[in-house]
C-alpha positions in Angstrom: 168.4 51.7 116.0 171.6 53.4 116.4 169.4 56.2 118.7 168.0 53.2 120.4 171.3 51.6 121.5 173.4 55.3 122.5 170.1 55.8 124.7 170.2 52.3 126.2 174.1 53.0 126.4 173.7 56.4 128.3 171.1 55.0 130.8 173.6 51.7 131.6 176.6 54.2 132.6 174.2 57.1 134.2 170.9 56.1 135.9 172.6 53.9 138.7 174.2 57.3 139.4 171.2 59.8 139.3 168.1 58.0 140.9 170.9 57.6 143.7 171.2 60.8 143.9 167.9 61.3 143.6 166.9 58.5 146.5 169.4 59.7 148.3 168.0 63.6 148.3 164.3 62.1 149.1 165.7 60.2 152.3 167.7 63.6 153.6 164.0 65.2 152.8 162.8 63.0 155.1 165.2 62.3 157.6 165.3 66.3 158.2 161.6 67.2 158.6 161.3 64.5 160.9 164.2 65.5 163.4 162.8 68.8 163.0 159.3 67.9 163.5 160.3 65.7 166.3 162.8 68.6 168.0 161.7 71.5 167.2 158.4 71.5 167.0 157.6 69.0 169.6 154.8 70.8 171.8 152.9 71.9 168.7 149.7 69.8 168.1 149.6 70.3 164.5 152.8 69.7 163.9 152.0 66.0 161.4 150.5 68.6 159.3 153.3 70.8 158.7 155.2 68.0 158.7 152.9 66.8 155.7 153.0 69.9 153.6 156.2 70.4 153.9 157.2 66.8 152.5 155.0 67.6 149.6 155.8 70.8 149.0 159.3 70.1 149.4 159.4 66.8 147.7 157.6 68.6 144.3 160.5 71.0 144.2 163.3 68.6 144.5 161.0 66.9 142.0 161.3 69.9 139.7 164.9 70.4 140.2 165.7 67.1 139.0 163.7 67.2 136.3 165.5 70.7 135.5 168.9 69.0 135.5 168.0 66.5 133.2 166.4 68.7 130.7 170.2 70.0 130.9 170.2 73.2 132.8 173.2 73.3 135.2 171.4 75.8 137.8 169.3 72.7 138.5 172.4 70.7 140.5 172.7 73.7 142.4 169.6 74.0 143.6 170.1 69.9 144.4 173.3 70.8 146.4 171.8 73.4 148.2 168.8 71.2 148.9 171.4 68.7 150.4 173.2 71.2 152.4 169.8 72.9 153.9 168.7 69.3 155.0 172.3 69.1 156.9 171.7 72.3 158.2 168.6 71.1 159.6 169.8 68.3 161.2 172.9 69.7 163.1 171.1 71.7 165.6 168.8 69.1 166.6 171.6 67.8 168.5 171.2 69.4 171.7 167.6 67.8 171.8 169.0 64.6 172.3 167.2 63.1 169.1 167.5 58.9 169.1 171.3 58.8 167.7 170.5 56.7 165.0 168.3 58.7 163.5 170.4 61.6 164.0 173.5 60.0 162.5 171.0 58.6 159.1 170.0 62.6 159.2 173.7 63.2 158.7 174.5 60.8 156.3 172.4 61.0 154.0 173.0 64.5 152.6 176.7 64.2 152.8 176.2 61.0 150.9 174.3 62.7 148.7 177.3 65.8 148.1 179.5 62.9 148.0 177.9 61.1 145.3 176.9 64.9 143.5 180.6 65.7 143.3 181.4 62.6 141.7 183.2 62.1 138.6 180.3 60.1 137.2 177.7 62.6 137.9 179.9 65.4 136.1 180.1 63.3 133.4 176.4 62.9 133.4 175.2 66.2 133.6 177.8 67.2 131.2 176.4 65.2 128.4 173.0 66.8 129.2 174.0 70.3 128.6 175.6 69.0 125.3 172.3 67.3 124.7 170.2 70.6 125.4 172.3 72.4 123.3 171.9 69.9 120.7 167.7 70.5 120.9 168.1 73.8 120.7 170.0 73.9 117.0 167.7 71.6 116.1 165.1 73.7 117.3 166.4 76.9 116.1 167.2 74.9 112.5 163.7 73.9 112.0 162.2 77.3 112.7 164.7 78.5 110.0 162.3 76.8 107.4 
């Protein structure tokens, strides 16, 4: 019961924060392959295709690296920041394309949003208490091999 209710207590003060995060990382996913797919590679016939694959591909690895995080490894937020800052990096260029503005400005947003909200007290906090929890697994892991 006790488990139960600290589980119940971490989710209330923490989920708001990551599946933000997490929304927030999928919309700079897509917000960036379509500027790019748009600017970039705007003669190419097959370019829906790449633009496919790449979602996928790329969507399954922020996927990963989420999953990573939360299973308490702190490599995992980097590889979420760096996502963040490769989508911005995407975006900027496509400038001098003339892209629709609003599109271009959501492009923009959304990963600084998303450094914003990864840099945040609350998501420190949270990714803090998973390393404690992974290191918690593993003397109980290491504990029950003893036997």
């Amino acid at each position: 019961m006790d488990r139960q209710a600290s589980l119940r207590a971490f989710l209330a003060q923490y989920f708001p924060t990551f599946i933000c995060a997490f929304f927030l990382a999928c919309f700079s996913l897509s917000a960036a392959i379509s500027l790019a797919s748009s600017t970039f590679f705007r003669s190419d016939p097959e370019r829906a295709r790449y633009s496919f694959l790449a979602a996928v591909f790329l969507g399954l690895f922020l996927a990963f690296s989420h999953f990573v995080m939360i299973r308490g490894r702190e490599w995992g937020a980097w590889v979420i920041a760096a996502f963040y800052v490769v989508c911005l990096l995407v975006v900027l260029p496509t400038y001098s394309y003339r892209p629709h503005m609003a599109a271009y400005v959501i492009g923009l947003l959304f990963p600084l949003a998303g450094l914003l909200l990864l840099n945040s007290q609350r998501h420190r906090e949270m990714r803090q208490k998973l390393v404690e929890l992974r290191h918690l697994r593993q003397a109980a892991t290491a504990k029950y091999k003893k036997r």
